[in-house]
N, C-alpha and C positions, 0 to 999 in steps of 0.2 A: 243559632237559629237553624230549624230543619230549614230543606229544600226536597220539595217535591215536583213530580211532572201532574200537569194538567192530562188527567185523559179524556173527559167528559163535560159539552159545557150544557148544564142544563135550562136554565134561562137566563133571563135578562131581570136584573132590577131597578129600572128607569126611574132613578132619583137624581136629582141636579142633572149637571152635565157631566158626569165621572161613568155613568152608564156600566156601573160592577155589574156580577152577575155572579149567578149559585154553579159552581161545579164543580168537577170528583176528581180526584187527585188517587196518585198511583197505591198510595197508603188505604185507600176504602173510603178516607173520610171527607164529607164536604166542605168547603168552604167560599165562602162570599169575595168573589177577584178583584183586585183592585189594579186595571192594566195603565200601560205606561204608553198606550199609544190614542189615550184618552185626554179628555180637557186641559188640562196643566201638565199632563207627562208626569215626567220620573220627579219631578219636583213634589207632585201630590204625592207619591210614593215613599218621598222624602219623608215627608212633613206625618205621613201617615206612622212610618218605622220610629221616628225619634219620638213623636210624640203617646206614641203607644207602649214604647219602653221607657219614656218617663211614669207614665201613668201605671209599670207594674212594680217598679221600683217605690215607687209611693205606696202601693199597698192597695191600689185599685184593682177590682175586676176585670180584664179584658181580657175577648179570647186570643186566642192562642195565633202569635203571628208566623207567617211560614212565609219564605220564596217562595214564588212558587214558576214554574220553568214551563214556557207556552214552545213546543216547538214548533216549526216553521210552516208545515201540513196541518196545524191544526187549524180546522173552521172553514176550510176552503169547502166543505159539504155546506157549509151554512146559508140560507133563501135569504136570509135577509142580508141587505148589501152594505148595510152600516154597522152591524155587526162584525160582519164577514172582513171589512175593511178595517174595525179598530183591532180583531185578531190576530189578521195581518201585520200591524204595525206594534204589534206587541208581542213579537218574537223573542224570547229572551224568560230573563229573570223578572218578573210580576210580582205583587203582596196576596196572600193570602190571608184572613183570617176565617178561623175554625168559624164554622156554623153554628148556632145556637140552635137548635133544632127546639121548638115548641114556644119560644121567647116571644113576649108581646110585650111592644110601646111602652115605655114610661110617661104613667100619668101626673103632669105638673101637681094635681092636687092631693095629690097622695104624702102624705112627709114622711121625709126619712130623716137619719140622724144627722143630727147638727155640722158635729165635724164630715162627715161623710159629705156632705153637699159643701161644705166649704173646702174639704180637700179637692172636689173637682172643679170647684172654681178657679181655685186656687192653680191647679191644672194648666185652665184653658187661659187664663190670661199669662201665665209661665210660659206658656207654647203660642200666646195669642192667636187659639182658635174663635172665629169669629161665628161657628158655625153649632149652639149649642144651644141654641132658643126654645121660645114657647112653640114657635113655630115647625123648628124640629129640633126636637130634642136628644137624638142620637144618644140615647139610652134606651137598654132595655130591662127589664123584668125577668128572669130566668132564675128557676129553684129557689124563689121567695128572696132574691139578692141581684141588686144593681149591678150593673154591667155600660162598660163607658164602649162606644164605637164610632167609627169615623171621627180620625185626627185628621185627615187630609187639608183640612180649609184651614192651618195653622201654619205658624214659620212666613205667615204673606208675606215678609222684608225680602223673600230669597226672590218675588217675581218681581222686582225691581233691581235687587241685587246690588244695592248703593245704600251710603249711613248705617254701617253693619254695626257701630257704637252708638249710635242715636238711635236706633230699633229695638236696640235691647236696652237702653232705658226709656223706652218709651212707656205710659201710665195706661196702655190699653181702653181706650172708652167703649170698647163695643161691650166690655164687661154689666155694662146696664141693662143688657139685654140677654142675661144669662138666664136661663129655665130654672138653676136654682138656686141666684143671689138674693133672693127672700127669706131663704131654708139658710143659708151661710154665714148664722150668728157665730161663728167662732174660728172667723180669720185668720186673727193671729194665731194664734192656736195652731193651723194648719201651716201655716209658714216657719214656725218653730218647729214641727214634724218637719217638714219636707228640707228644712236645715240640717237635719240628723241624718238623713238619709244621702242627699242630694252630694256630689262633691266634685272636685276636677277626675278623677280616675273613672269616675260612674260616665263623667259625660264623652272622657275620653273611648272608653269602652264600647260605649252606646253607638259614637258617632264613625267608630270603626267597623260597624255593620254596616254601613251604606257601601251599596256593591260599587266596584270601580264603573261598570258600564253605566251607572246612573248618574258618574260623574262628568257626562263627557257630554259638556253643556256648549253651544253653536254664540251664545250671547254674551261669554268671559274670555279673557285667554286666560285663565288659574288653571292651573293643574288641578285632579281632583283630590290632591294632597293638600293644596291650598283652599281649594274651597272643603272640603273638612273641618279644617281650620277655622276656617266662619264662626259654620255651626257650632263650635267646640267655642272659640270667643263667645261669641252669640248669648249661648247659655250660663256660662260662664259669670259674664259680666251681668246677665239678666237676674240669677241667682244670689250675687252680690248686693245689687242693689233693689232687691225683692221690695222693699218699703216703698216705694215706689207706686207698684201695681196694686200691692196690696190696701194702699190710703186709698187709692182710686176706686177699690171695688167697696171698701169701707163706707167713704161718701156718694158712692151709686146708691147704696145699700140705706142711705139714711130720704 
């Protein structure tokens, strides 16, 4: 993955409590911040990196993830004071992804292909994002082709941090409430894809981007070679026993 410097913050995008925001990186180009001195921390950062490099490995759309590196002077120009203080507190290495510049909402009523809406279902109960509803749907629409964004609200087992084998077999029920298990007539289908693709080296590889300083957690004594390790079980075993979530979204879905 690149790493860029933050030069420029240009606003604020006031969704949820993650409070990202649009600005310009040493390279010219924009991207939407995802900092770590926000809602959930480096954990949402987590959750956002693993689960955004599942979803390119699978053959989905998403932009382009970058580090991206806030230094210590940036923001202190900033008026507003909760701004200025998450800045602050997010000194360091931060997420970026690339800007879709002209990209509007995905509309539920719209359909798309069958396996396409069931490979992201498929996705989000893999990474148990709970956060992919009618209500926000965190797609978008860009050059007549879906686009998957914000994984952050996935991986919840890591804010407890306890039953790291009973989390990952877990059958997901929030998948009822997915924006496109209507459209996700071909389930299996998408689990036998993502069996081809999916394996211990991928996840190994995957879970070897997470930066050391995002491992360095006040609430474990694990090294953050060990909690790696998790994550890498985690998916692992969740992968293995895919039938699982996949019945679950099967009978949501009836």
């Amino acid at each position: 993955m690149r790493t860029v410097t933050v030069m420029r913050y240009i606003l604020p995008l006031r969704e949820g409590g993650s409070l990202p925001a649009l600005a310009e990186a040493d390279d010219d180009f924009k991207y939407v911040l995802k900092f770590r001195g926000a809602g959930h921390g480096v954990k949402m950062l987590i959750s956002e990196l693993l689960g955004g490099k599942i979803a390119q490995v699978l053959g989905l759309h998403i932009p382009e993830l970058v580090f991206a590196h806030l230094d210590v002077d940036f923001g202190r120009t900033e008026a507003d004071e909760e701004i200025q203080d998450l800045l602050k507190f997010s000194e360091g290495l931060n997420l970026g992804l690339h800007f879709l510049s002209g990209a509007i909402a995905f509309d539920p009523s719209v359909k798309i292909d069958p396996l396409l809406a069931s490979k992201i279902v498929w996705l989000d109960a893999f990474i148990t994002n709970i956060d992919r509803t009618f209500k926000n749907t965190n797609l978008l629409m860009w050059h007549q082709e879906l686009w998957v964004i914000d994984n952050g609200a996935s991986f919840y087992f890591h804010h407890s941090w306890q039953n790291f084998d009973a989390a990952a077999k877990s059958p997901f029920k929030y998948v009822k409430d997915h924006v496109l298990l209507k459209q996700a007539t071909m389930l299996q289908e998408a689990d036998d894809d993502a069996k081809t693709v999916l394996n211990d080296d991928i996840f190994r590889e995957i879970v070897s981007l997470i930066p050391l300083e995002w491992l360095q957690w006040q609430d474990t004594d694990m090294s953050p070679e060990e909690i790696k390790e998790v994550y890498f079980n985690f998916m692992k075993t969740r992968l293995k026993n895919s039938e699982i979530f996949v019945n679950e979204a099967i009978n949501a879905r009836r």
